[in-house]
C-alpha positions in Angstrom: 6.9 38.8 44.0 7.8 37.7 40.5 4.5 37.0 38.9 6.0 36.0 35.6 4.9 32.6 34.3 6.9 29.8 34.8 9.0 28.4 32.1 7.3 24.8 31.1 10.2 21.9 31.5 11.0 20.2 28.0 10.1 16.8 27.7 12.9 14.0 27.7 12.8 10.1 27.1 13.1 10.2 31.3 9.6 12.2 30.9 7.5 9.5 28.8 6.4 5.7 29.3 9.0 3.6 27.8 6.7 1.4 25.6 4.4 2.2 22.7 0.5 2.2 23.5 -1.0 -0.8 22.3 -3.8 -0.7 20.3 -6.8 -2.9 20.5 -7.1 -5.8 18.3 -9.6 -8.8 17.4 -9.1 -12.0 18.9 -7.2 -14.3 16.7 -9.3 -17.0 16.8 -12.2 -15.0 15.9 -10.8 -13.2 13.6 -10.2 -15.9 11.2 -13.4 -16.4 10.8 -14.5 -12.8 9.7 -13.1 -10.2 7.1 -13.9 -7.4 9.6 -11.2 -5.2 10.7 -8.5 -6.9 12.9 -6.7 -3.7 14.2 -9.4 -1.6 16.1 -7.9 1.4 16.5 -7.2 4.1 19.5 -9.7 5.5 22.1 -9.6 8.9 22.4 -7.7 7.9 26.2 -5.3 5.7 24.4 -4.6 8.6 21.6 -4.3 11.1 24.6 -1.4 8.9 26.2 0.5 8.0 23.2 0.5 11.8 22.0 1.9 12.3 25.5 5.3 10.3 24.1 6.2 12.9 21.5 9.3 14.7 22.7 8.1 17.8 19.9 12.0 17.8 18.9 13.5 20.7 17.9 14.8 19.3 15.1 12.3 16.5 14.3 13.7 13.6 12.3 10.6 12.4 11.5 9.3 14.3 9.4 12.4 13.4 6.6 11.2 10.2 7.2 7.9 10.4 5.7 7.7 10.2 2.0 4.6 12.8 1.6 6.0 15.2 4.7 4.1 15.4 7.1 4.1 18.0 9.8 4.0 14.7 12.3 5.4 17.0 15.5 2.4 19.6 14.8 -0.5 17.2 14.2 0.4 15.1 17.5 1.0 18.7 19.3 -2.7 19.2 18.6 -4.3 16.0 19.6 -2.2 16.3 23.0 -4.0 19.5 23.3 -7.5 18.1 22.1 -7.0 20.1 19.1 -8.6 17.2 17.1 -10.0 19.2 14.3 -6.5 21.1 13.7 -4.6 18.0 14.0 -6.7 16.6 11.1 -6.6 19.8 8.9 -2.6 19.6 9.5 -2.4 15.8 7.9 -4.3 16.6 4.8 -2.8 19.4 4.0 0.1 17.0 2.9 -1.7 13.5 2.9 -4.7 13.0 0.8 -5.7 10.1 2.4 -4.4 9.9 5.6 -7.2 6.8 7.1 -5.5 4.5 4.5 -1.8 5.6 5.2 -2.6 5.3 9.3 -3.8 1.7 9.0 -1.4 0.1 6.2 1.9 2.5 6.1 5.0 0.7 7.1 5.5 3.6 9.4 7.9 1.1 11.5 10.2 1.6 8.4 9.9 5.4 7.8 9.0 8.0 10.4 9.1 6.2 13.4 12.3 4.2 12.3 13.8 8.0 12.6 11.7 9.1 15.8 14.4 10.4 18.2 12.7 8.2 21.1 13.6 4.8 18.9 16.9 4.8 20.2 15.9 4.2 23.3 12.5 3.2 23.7 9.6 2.2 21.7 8.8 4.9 18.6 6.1 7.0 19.2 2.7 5.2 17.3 2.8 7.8 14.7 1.1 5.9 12.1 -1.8 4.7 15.2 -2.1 9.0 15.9 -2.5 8.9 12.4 -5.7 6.4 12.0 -7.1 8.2 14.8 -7.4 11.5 13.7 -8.5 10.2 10.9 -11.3 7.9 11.8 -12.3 10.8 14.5 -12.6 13.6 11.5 -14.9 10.5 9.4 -17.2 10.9 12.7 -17.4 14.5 12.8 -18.1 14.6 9.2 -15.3 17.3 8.9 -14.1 17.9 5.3 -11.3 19.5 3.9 -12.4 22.1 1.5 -9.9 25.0 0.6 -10.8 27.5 -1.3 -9.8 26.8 -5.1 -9.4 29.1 -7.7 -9.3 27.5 -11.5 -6.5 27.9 -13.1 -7.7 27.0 -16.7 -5.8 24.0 -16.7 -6.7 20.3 -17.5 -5.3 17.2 -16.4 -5.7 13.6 -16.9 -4.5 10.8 -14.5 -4.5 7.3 -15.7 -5.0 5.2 -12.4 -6.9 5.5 -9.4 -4.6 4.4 -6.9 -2.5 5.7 -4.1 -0.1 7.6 -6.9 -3.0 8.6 -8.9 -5.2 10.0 -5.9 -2.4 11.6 -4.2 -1.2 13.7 -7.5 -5.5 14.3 -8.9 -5.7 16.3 -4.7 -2.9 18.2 -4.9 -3.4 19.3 -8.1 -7.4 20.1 -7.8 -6.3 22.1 -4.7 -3.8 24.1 -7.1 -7.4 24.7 -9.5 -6.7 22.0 -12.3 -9.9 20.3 -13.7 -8.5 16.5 -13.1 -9.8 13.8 -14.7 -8.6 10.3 -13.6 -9.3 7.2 -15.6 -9.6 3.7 -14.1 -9.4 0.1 -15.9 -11.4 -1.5 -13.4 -15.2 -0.7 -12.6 -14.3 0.7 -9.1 -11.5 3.5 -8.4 -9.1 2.6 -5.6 -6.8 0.8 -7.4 -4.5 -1.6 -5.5 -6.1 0.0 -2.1 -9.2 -1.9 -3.8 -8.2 -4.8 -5.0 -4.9 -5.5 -3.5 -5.4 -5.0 0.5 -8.1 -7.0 2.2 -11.1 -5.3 4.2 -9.8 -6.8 7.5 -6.3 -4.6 6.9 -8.4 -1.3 5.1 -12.2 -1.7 4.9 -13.6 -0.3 1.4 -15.7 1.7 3.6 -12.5 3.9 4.6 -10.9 4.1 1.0 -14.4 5.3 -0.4 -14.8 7.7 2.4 -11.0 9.3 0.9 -12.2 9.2 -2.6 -15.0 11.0 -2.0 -13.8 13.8 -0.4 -11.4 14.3 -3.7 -14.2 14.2 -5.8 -16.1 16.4 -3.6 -13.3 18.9 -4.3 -13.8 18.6 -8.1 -11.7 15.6 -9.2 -14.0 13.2 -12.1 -13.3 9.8 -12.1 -14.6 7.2 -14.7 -14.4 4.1 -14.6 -13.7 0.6 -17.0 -11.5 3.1 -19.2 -8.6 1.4 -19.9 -6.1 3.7 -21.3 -3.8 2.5 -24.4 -7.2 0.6 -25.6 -10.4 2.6 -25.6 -7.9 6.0 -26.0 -4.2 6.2 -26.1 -1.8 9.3 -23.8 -1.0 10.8 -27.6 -4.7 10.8 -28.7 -5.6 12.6 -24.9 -2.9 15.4 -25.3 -3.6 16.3 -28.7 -7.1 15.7 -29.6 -9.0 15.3 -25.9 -7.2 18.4 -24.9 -4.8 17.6 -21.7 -2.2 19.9 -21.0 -0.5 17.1 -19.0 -1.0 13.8 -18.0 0.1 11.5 -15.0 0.5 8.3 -15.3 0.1 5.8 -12.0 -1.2 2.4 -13.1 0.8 0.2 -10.9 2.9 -2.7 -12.2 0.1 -6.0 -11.8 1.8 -7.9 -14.9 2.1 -11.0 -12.1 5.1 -12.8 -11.9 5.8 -16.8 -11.5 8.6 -18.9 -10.7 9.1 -20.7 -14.2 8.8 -24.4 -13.3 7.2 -27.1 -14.4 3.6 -27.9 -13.8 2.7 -23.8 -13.5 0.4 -24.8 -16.6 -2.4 -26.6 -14.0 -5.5 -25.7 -12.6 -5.9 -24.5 -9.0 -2.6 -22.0 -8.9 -3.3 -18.0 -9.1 -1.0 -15.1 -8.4 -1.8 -13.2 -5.7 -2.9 -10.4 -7.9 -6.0 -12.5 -9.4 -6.7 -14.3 -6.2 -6.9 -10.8 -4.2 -8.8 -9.1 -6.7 -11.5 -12.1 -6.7 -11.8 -11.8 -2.7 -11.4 -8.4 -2.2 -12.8 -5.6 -5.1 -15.0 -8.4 -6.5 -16.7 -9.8 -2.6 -15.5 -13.6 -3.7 -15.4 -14.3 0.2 -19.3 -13.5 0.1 -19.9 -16.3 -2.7 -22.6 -17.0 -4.1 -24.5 -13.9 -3.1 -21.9 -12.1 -4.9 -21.3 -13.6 -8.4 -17.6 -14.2 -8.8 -16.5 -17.7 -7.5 -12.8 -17.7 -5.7 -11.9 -22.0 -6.8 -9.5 -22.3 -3.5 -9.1 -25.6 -2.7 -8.5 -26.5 1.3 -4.8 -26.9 1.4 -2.8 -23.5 0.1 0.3 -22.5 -1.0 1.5 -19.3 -0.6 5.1 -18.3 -2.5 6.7 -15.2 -1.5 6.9 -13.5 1.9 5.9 -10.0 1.8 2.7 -7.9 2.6 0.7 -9.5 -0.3 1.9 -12.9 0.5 0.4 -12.1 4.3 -2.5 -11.1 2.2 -3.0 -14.7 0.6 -2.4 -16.3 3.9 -5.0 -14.8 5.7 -7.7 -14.7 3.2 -7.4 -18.2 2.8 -7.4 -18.6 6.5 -11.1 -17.0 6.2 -11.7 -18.4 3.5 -11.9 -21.4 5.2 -8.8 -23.5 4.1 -7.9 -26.2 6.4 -4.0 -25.7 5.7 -2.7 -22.6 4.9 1.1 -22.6 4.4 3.9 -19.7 3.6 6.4 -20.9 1.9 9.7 -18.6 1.4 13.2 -19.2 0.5 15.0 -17.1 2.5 14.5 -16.8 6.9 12.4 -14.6 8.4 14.8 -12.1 8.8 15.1 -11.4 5.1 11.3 -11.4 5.0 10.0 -8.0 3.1 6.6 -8.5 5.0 5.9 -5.8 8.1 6.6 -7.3 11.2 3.0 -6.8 12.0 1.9 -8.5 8.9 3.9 -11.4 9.8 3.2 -11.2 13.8 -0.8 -11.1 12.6 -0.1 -14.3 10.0 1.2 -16.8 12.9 -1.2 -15.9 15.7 -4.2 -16.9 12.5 -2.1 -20.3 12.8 -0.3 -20.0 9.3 2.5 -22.5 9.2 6.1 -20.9 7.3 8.4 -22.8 5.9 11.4 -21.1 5.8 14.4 -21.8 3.3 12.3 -23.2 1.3 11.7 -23.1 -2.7 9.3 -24.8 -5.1 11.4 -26.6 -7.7 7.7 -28.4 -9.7 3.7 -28.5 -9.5 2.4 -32.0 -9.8 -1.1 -32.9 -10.7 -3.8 -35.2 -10.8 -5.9 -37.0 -13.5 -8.0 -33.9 -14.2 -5.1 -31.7 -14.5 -5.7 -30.1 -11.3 -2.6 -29.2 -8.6 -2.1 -32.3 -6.6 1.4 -31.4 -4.6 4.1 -29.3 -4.7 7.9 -30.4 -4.6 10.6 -28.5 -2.9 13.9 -27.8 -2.4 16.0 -26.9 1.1 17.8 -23.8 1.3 21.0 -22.5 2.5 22.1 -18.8 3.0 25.1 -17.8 0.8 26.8 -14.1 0.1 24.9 -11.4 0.1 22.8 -10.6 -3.6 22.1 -7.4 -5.5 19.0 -6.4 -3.1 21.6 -6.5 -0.2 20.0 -10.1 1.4 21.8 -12.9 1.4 21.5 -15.6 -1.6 19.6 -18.7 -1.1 21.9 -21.6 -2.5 19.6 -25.0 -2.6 21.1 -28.0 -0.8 21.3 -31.0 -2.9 19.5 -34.3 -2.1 16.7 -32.1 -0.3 13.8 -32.1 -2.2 10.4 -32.7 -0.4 6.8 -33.3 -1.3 3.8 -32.0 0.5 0.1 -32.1 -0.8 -1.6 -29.0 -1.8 -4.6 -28.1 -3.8 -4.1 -24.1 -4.4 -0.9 -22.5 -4.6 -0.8 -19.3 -4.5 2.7 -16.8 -6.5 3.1 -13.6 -4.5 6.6 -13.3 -6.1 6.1 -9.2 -7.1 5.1 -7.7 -10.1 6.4 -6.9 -13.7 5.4 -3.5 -15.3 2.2 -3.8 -17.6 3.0 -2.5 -20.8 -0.1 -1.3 -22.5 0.9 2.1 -21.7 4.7 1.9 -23.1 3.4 0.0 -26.0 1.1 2.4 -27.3 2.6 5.8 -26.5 5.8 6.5 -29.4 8.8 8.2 -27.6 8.3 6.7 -23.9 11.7 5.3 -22.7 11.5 2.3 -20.5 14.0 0.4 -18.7 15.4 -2.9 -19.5 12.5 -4.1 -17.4 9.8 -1.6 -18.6 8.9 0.3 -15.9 9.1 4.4 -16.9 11.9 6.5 -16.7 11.1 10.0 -15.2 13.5 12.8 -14.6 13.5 14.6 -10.9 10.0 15.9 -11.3 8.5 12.8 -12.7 8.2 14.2 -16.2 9.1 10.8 -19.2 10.6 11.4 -22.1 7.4 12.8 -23.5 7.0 16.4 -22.7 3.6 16.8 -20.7 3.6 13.4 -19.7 4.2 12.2 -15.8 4.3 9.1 -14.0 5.0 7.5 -10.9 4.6 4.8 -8.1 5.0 1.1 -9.2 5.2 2.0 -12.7 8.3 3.8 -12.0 9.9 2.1 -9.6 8.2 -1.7 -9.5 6.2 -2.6 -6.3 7.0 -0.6 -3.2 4.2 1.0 -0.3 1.4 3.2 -0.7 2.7 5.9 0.9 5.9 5.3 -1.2 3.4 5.9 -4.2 2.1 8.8 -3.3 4.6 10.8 -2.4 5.7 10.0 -6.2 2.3 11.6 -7.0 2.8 14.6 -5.1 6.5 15.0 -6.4 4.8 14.9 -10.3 1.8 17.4 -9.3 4.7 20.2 -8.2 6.4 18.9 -11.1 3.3 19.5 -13.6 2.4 22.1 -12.0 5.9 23.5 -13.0 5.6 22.4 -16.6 1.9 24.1 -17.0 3.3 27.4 -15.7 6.5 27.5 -17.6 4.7 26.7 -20.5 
């Protein structure tokens, strides 16, 4: 009798349930009413199954397709085996905040656009496996807490968001006393003030910053750097040996037409920050009053667009329209961002641009006048370009509008810091390890490379701790 075990059969797409495991989700209708979370995440059952859809490649593709690196094959191996507590210490060994990245990471775009099971079936839910782990290890109270040895070295990081907090854990872990300095009077950054509670509760980002500071990173806040303290004054007389810059690029941006002097129109950037790091939408127990109107104007069509939507949604606009000038297809918005926006009864208008603001007496917006689109060759950013169609120009009333058009690069920092090259649209130029043109001094994320994701930003912030880390031992 051959008692030898018997070789386990690899997995194949013929092996696994064709279809993504849903997750759980508030009712639309009632959701519009509240800023609680809309997305509810995965039972331990549901995680189970979807684990059950990894194929634990060979040669994973996956992982490439994650900007920090994730071992995603391993940590899924381990929940499949009810590992959960491995599974977790596997994601933050390269994600420092892996409850943010599982809820607002456009994984449909990165690692599960390159999971092998996509070409035939539905992606395995990494990003939901993700969340869940996460949320699981918040329960438990688990922490990650390796054992650091201080290297003698001090670092300053000027911004507290995704770039910021993902380059102040890697570089704690490697025993550098980090110090990051925020402008704003909570850390967080655009995780804060940029993303609503019903896509990432505060709760979860504070839960992630804690456990950095737990591991020794400082963070003080209302320090806005190139005003209270400039990057020369904190390498030479505060004594840095390197600093990383991370501040984003919020410098909003507008359309240039007329009427954009009248009361009632915000970029997304101001109206977001009201709402969400300053609790507008609980007005007037909280002290900072939001001045929407009942009929809004959203410009723009990506993720923070979405944003404006659906705040004003809750709110409680009465109209709440999108207005873009390209189709849908060309939307930059997640499909889920976009899917989430029409269920809340958001109305689009598609090839459609604002050509003037009118107002009233009181120099309030009034109406906005448009233009019809058509779709000509394709443009720089590889889309094709909206031409306007003559004679089409349209009115319809609105009382808030709303630019979610992107973001230009804030120059404080570039103004006050002598030798930092810029480009011709002043974001920072880094080299491959995210080192400027002044020695010592990193950056990365948005400043670098304008608006892009969070997990985008901090795998920037990891790239400029090895690269720091580089600079402080060769030097």
């Amino acid at each position: 009798m051959n008692d030898a075990p018997e070789k386990k059969k690899k997995k194949t797409i013929k092996d696994i349930a064709p279809e993504k495991t849903a997750i759980p989700e508030q009712d639309p209708k009632k959701r519009c009413t509240n800023f609680d979370e809309v997305a509810l995440g995965y039972t331990e059952e549901m995680a189970l199954k979807e684990a059950e859809r990894c194929l634990d490649c060979k040669k994973p593709k996956c992982i490439d397709g994650c900007p920090v690196l994730i071992d995603i094959p391993g940590f899924i191996r381990e929940v499949a085996k009810k590992n959960y507590r491995r599974a977790f210490e596997i994601l933050k060994k390269d994600n420092a905040l892996p409850a943010v990245c599982g809820r607002v990471c456009p994984q449909e775009a990165q690692c599960e656009k390159t999971c092998i099971t996509a070409k035939k079936l539905d992606p395995v839910g990494i990003g939901r496996l993700e969340r869940f782990v996460a949320d699981w290890a918040i329960k438990q109270g688990w922490e990650d807490a390796p054992e650091i040895t201080p290297n003698g070295k001090k670092v300053a990081i000027v911004g507290s968001g995704p770039a910021g907090l993902a380059c102040a854990g890697d570089l704690v872990r490697a025993g550098c006393e980090v110090t990051i300095y925020e402008a704003l009077h909570m850390p967080g950054g655009v995780l804060k003030y940029g993303i609503p509670e019903f896509r990432l509760p505060n709760e979860v980002i504070d839960i992630e910053i804690d456990a950095l500071k737990k591991l020794g990173v400082k963070i003080e806040c209302d320090k806005i750097i190139g005003r209270i303290f400039t990057i020369p004054q904190m390498m030479e007389e505060k004594g840095f040996d390197a600093v990383f810059v991370g501040t984003g690029a919020g410098a909003p941006r507008f359309a240039n037409i007329p009427g954009e002097n009248l009361n009632g129109l915000f970029s997304a950037n101001e109206y977001l920050t009201r709402v969400n790091l300053m609790s507008g939408y609980r007005f007037p127990d909280h002290d900072t009053p939001v001045g929407m109107g009942s009929r809004v104007a959203v410009i723009g069509a990506g993720n923070t667009a979405m944003d404006a939507c659906r705040v004003s949604l809750r709110m409680g606009a009465e109209k709440v329209w999108c207005v873009y000038r390209r189709t849908i297809k060309e939307s930059p918005a997640r499909v889920e961002e976009l899917h989430h926006a029409m269920e809340e009864g958001v109305e689009f208008h598609w090839l459609t641009a604002p050509v003037a603001l009118h107002g009233d007496e009181n120099g309030w917006v009034k109406s906005m006048e448009c233009m019809k689109m058509e779709l000509g060759e394709p443009d720089d950013s590889g889309r094709r370009r909206p031409v306007p169609i003559g004679g089409s120009n349209f009115m319809f009333e609105a009382d808030t509008v709303v630019y979610a058009l992107g973001t230009n690069a804030n120059p404080i920092i570039a103004g006050t810091t002598p030798g930092l090259k810029v480009n011709k649209w002043g974001y920072i130029e880094v080299d491959e390890n995210q080192m400027t043109s002044v020695p010592g001094l990193f950056a990365g994320g948005d400043i670098v490379t304008g608006a892009a994701t969070v997990i985008l930003a901090m795998g920037a912030g990891r790239q400029a701790a090895k690269g720091i880390l580089g600079y402080l031992e060769a030097k």
